[in-house]
DOKOL-381457 format. One record per residue: residue number from 1; residue in one letter; x, y, z of N, C-alpha, C in turn. Coordinates in nm, 4 decimals. Each point is the difference from the previous one (the first is absolute). Layout:
N
+-----+----+----------+----------+----------+----------+----------+----------+----------+----------+----------+
|   i | aa |     n_c1 |     n_c2 |     n_c3 |    ca_c1 |    ca_c2 |    ca_c3 |     c_c1 |     c_c2 |     c_c3 |
+-----+----+----------+----------+----------+----------+----------+----------+----------+----------+----------+
| NUM |  a |        X |        Y |        Z |        X |        Y |        Z |        X |        Y |        Z |
...
+-----+----+----------+----------+----------+----------+----------+----------+----------+----------+----------+
REM end
This chain:
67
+-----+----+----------+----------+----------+----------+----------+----------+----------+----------+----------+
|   i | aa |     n_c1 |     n_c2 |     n_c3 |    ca_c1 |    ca_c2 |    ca_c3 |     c_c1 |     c_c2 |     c_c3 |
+-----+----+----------+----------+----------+----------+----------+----------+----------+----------+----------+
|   1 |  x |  -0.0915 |   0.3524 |   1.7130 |   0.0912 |   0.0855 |   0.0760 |   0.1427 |  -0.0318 |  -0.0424 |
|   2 |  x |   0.0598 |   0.1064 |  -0.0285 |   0.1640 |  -0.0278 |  -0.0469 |   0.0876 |  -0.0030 |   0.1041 |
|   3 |  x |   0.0632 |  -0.0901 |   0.0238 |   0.1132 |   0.0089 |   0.1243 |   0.1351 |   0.1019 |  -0.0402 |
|   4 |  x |   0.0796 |   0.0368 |   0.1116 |   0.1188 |   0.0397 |  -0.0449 |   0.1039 |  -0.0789 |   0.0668 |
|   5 |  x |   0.0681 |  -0.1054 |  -0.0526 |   0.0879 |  -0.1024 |   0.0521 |   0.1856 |   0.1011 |   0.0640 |
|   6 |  x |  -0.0320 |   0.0157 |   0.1096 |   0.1215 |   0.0425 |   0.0255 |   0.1322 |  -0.0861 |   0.0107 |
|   7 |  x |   0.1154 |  -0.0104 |  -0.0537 |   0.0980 |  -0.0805 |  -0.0169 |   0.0985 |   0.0343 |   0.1074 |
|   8 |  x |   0.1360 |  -0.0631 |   0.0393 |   0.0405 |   0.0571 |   0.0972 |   0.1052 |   0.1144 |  -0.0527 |
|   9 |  x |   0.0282 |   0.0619 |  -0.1270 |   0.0484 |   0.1111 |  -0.0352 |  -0.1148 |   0.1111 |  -0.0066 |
|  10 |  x |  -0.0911 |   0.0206 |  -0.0173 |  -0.1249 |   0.0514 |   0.0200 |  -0.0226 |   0.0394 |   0.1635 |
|  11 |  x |   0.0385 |  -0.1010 |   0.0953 |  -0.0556 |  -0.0043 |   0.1348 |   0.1271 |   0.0840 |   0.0587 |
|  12 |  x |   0.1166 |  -0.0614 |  -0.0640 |   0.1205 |   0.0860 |   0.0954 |   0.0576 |   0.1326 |  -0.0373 |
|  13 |  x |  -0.0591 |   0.0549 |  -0.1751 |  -0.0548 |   0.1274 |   0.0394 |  -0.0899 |   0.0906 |   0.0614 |
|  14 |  x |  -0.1148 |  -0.1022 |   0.0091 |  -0.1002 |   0.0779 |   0.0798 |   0.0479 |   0.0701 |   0.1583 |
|  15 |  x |   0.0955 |  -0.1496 |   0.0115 |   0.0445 |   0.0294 |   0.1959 |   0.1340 |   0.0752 |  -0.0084 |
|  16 |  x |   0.0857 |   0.0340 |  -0.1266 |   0.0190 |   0.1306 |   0.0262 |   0.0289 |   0.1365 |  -0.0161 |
|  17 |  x |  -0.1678 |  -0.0104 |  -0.0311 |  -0.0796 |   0.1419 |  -0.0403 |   0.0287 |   0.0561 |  -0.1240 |
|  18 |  x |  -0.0133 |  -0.1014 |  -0.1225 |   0.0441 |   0.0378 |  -0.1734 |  -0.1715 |   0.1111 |   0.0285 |
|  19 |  x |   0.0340 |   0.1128 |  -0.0519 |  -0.1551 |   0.0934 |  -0.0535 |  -0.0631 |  -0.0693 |  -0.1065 |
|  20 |  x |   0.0265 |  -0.0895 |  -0.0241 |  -0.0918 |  -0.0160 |  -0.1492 |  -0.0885 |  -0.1000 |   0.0215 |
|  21 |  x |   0.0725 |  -0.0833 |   0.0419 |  -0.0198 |  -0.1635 |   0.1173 |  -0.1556 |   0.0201 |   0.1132 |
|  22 |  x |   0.0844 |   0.1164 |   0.0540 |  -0.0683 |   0.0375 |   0.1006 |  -0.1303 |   0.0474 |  -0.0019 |
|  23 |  x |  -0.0021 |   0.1146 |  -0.0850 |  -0.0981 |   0.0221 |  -0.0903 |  -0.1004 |  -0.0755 |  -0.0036 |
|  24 |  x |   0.0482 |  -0.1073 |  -0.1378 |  -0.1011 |  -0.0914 |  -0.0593 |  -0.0891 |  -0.0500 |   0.1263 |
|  25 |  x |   0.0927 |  -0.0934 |   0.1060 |  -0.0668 |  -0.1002 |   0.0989 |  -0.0391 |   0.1213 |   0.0748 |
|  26 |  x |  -0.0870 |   0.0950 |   0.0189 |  -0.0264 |   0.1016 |   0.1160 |  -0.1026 |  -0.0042 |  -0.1000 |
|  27 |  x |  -0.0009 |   0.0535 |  -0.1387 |  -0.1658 |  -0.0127 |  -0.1045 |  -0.0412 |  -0.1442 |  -0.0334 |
|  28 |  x |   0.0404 |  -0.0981 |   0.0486 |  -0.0652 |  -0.1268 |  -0.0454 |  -0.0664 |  -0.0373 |   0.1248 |
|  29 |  x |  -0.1337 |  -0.0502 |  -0.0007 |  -0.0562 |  -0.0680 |   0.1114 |   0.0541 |  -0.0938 |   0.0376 |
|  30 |  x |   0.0006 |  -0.0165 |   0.1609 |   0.0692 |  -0.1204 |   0.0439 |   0.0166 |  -0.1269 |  -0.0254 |
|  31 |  x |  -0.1618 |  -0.0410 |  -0.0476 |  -0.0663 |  -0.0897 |  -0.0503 |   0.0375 |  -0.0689 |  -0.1637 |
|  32 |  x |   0.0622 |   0.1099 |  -0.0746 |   0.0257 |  -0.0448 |  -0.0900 |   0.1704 |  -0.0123 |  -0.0477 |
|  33 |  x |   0.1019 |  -0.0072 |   0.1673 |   0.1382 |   0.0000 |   0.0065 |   0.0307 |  -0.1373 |   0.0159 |
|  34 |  x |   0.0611 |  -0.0659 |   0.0376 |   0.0797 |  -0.1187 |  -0.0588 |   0.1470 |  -0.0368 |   0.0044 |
|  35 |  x |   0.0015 |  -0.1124 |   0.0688 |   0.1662 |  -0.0285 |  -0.0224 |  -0.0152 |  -0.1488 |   0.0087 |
|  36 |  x |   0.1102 |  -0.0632 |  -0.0116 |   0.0299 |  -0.1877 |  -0.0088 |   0.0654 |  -0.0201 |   0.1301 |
|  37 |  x |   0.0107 |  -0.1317 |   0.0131 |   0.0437 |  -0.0754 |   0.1250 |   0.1459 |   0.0720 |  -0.0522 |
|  38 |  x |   0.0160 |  -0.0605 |  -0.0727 |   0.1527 |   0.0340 |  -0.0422 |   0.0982 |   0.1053 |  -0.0223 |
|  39 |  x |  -0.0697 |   0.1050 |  -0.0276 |   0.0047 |   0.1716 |   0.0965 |   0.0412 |  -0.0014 |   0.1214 |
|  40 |  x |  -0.0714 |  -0.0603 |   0.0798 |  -0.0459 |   0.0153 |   0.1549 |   0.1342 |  -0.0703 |   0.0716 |
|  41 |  x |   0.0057 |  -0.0978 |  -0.0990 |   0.1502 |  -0.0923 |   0.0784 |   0.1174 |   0.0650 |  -0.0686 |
|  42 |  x |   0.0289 |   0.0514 |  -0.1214 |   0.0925 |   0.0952 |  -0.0114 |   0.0349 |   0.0874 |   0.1019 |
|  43 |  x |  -0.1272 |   0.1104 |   0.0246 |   0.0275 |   0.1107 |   0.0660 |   0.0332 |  -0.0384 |   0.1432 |
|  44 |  x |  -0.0538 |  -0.1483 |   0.0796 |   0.0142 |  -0.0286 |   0.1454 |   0.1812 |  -0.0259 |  -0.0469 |
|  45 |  x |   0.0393 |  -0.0871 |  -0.0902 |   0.1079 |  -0.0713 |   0.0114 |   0.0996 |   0.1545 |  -0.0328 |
|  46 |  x |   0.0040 |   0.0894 |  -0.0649 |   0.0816 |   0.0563 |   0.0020 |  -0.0170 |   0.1143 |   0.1196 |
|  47 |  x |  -0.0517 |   0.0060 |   0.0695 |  -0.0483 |   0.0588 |   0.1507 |   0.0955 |  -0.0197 |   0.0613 |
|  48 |  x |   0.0128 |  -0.1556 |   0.0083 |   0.0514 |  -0.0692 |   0.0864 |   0.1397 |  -0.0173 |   0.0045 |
|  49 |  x |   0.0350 |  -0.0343 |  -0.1463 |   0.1230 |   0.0267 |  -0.0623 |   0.1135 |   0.0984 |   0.0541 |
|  50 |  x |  -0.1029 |   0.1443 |  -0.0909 |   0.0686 |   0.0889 |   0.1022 |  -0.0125 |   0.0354 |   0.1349 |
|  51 |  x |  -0.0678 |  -0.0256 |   0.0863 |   0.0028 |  -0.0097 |   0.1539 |   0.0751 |  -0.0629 |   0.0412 |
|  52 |  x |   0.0688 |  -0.1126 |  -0.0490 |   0.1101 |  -0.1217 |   0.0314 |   0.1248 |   0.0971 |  -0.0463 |
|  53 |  x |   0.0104 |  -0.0145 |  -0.1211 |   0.0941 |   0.1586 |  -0.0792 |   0.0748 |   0.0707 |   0.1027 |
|  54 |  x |  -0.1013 |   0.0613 |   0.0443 |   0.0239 |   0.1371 |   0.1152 |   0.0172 |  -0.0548 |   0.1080 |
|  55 |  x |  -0.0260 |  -0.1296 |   0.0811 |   0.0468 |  -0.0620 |   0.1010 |   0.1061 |  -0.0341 |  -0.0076 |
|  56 |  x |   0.0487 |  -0.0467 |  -0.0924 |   0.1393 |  -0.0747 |  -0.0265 |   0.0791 |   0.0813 |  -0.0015 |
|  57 |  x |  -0.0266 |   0.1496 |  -0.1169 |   0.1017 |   0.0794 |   0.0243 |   0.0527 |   0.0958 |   0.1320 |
|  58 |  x |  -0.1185 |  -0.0001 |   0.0578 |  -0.0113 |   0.0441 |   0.1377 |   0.1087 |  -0.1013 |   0.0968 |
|  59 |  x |  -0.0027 |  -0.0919 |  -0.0452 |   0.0833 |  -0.1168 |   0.1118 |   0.1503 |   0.0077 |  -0.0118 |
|  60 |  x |   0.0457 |   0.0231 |   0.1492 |   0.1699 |   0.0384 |  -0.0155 |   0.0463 |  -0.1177 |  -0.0486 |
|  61 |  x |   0.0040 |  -0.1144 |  -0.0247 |  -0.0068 |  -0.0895 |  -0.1060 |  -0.0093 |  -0.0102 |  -0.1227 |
|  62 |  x |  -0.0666 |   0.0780 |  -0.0438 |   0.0236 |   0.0334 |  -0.1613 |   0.1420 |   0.0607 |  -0.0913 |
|  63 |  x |   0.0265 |  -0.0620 |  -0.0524 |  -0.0368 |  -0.1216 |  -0.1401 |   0.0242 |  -0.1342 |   0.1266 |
|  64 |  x |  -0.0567 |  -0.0857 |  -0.0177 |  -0.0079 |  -0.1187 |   0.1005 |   0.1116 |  -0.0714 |  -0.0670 |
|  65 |  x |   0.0889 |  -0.0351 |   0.0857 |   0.1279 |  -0.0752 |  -0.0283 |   0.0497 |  -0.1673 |   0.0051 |
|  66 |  x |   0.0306 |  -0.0560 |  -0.1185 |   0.0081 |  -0.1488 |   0.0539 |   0.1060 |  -0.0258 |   0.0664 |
|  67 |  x |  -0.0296 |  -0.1282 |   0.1133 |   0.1109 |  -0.0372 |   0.0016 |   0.1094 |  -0.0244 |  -0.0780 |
+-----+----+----------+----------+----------+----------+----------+----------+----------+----------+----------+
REM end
């Protein structure tokens, strides 16, 4: 069985919505899709990233100022 190793440029077109991307992983069995730990912590860490991102800029505090 051949796997298809999804990478996290691969994954973060899939999530948002490349046709070609989309495509492919919709005709490949589930079974034979694929990704690394290291994908997985990319895509959580830059989640998060920008969720912090958008909090911060959201904060009447922003740009945060030193003493």
């Amino acid at each position: 069985m051949k796997l298809w190793v999804l990478d996290t440029d691969m994954l973060t077109l899939w999530l948002r919505g490349h046709d070609t991307i989309t495509a492919r992983i919709v005709a490949t069995p589930p079974q034979q899709l694929a990704t690394t730990i290291i994908t997985v912590e990319e895509l959580l860490l830059r989640g998060l990233d920008q969720n912090m991102t958008s909090k911060t800029k959201d904060s009447p505090n922003f740009p945060a100022t030193s003493p």
